[in-house]
N, C-alpha and C positions, 0 to 999 in steps of 0.2 A: 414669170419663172425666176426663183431665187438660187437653184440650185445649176451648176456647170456640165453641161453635155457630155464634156467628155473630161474625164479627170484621170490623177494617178500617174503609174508608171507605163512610160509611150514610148519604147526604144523606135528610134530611127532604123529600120533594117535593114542590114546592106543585102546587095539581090549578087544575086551568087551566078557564077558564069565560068563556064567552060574554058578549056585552053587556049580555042577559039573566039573566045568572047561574046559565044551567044547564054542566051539563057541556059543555067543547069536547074529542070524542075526537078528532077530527084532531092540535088543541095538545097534550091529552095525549099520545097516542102519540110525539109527534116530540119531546117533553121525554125518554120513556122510552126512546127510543130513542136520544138524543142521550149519556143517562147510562150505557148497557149498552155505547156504544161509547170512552164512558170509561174503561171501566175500572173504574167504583167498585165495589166488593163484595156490597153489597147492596142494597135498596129498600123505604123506608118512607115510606108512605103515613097521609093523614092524622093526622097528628101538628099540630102547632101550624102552622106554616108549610102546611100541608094546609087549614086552614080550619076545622078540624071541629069546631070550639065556636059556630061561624055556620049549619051546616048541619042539615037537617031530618033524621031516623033513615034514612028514604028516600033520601035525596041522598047518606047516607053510604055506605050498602049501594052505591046506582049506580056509586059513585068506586071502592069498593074492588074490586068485582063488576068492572066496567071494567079496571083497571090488575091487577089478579093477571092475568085470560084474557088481556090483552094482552102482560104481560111474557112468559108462557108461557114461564115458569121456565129461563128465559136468567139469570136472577137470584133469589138468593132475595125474598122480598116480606113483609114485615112490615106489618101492618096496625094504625093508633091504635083500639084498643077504650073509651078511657074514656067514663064517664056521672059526672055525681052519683051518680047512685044503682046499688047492687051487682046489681039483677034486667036493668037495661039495657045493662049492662057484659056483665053473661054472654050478653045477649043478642046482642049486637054481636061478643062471642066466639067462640059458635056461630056466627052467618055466618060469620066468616073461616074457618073451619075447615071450613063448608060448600063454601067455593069456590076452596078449595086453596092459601090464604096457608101460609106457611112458619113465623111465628110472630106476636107479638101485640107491641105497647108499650101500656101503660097508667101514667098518668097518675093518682095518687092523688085521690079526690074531691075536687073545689074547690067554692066557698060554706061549706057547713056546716065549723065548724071540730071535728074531731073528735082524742079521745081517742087517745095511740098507741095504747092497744089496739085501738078501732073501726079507726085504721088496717090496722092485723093483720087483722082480722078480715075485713074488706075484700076484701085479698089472700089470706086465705086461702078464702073462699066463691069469689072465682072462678079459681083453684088448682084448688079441687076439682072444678068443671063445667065449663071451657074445655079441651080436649083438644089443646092448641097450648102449644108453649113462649111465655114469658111474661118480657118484658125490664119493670123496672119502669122509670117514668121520672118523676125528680125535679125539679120545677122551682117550688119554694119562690115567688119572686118572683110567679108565677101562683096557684098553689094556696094560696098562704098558709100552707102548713105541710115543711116538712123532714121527710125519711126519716133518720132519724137511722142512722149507720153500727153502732150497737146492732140497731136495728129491721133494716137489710138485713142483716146478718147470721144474725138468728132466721129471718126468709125465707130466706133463701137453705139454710141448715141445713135446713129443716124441709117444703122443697117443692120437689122435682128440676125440677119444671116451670118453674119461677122459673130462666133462666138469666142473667141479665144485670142491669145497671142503666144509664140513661143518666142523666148525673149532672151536670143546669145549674141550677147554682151556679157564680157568680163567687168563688170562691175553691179555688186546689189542696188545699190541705189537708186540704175537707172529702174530695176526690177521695181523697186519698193515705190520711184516714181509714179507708175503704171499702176500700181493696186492704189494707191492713194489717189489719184485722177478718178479712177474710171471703175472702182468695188462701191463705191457711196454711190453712185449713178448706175450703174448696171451691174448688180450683182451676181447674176451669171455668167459674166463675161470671165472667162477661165484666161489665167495667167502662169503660164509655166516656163519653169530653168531649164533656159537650152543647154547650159553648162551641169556636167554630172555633179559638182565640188558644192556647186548654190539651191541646190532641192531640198534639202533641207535648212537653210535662212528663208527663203524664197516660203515653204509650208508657215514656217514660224512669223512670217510676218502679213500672212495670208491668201498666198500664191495657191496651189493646185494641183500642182504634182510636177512633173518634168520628163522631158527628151532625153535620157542619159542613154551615152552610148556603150557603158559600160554593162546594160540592161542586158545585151546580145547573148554577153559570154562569163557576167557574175548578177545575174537577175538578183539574187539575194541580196544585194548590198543595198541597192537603191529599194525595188520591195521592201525589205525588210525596215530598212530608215520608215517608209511610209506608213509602214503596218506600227512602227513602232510610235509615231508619233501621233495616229490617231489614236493610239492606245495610253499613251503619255508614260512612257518608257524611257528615263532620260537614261539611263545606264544601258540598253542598248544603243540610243540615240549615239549615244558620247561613244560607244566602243564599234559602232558600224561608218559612221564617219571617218574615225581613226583608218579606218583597211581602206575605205576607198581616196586617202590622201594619197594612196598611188598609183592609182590611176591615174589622172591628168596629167603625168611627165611622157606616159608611155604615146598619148595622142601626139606628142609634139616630135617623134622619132623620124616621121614620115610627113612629110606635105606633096599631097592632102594625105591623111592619114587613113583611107581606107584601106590600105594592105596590115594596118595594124589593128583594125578591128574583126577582120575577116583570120587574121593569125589567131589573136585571143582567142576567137571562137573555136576556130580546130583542136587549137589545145586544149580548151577546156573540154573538149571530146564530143564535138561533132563533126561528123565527117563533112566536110565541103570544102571544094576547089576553095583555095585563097587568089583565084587570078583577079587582078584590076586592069579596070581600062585604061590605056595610055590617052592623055599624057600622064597619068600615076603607075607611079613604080612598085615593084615586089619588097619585101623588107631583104636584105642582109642578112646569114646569118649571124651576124653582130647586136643587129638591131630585133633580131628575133630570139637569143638567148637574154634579150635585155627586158622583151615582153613579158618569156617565161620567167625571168626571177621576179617581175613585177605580180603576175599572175602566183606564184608560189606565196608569195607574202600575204595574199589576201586569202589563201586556202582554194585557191580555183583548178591549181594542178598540184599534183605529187616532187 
């Protein structure tokens, strides 16, 4: 196979929750529905923006168990499996595969700083017992350790199930590393910008779409970037770019920035609770009239 399993535009979705902090299926649903009418290509769930380093093993099963039967594969649906530790990773494996996710992202162990090889080894124990394809995802600034484009290479060689990497890092290079390694040896091994700013460098230099979180609550920017590029549009290319250069000031308002993704989204006009889980905080209205002038510039509100 030369062609990538899953490509295109992948927004990360944040799971939307009650005052209380349980699940709101109402918000959810109209967030999942809001993005299948996007257009985006596919849907992943519990990832960073999902929450799921605040959430109980329980809470995470409900969210995913939830959003697969709802999307009811109008979309593919990728599910975040990571744990610390490699027996609760498989084990978060196995349910998605129980309840008919399409595939897995995982997130290499964070706390424990481990060996590249314990990294290897990692992925390859749950390689071998999760029965889902398997996007890795690198996000160094989090995990405290980098997949070095050596190490995704050996995966990717060495495990068919392994089809992808999401690859956030603020830098293209490490990007461009990765397709240079491991596109001549595994051509469908899909390489995509965890960062919304590098999806289109990232396409241009022969990447596959991207995680932008901006997808949530202005799907047309990064869509449209992708629709134009395979279309070879450089005058939208150059003028869809330009609007989403304001986006990535607005992630850095909040850490972690899920109350700024879940804002955008209301504003842009869908009705969902904005609550996050503690330890993240609500925005300010300071830092909430700083979304909307961000969000008016790119044409997403009034």
């Amino acid at each position: 196979m030369t062609i990538p399993l899953f490509k295109g535009i992948i927004p990360p979705v944040p799971t939307i929750l009650n005052q209380e902090g349980k699940l709101d299926k109402s918000g959810m649903g109209r967030i999942i529905d809001h993005l299948i009418a996007s257009k985006v290509d596919v849907l992943f769930f519990l990832g960073s923006a999902g929450e799921f380093s605040q959430m109980s093993a329980d809470m995470r099963k409900e969210v995913a168990e939830f959003c697969v039967k709802y999307t009811n594969h109008r979309l593919p649906t990728l599910i975040g499996i990571a744990a610390p530790g490699t027996e609760e990773t498989i084990h978060f494996g196995h349910h998605a595969k129980a309840i008919g996710a399409a595939g897995t992202v995982l997130v290499n162990p964070y706390y424990a700083i481990l060996t590249e090889e314990n990294i290897y080894n990692y992925y390859k124990s749950v390689a071998g017992e999760v029965e889902l394809p398997i996007i890795l995802y690198n996000f160094p600034a989090l995990t405290g350790q980098d997949l070095s484009p050596a190490l995704v290479k050996r995966l990717a060689l060495e495990f068919p199930s392994i089809v992808g990497i999401k690859d956030t890092v603020d830098s293209m290079r490490h990007i461009r590393d990765i397709i240079l390694a491991v596109k001549p040896v595994r051509p469908d091994f899909a390489v995509y910008a965890g960062f919304d700013e590098y999806l289109l460098d990232t396409l241009i230099i022969g990447g596959d779409g991207g995680f932008p979180s901006s997808a949530n609550f202005a799907p047309y920017l990064t869509k449209g970037i992708y629709r134009a590029f395979q279309e070879q549009d450089g005058n939208r290319l150059i003028e869809l770019q330009k609007l989403l250069s304001y986006i990535p000031p607005i992630f850095s308002l909040e850490s972690p920035f899920y109350s700024v993704v879940k804002e955008a989204v209301k504003m842009s006009g869908i009705d969902i609770s904005t609550y996050v889980l503690p330890p993240a905080a609500p925005l300010t209205e300071a830092k909430k009239a700083l979304v909307k002038e961000a969000l008016q510039r790119i044409g997403a509100v009034q």
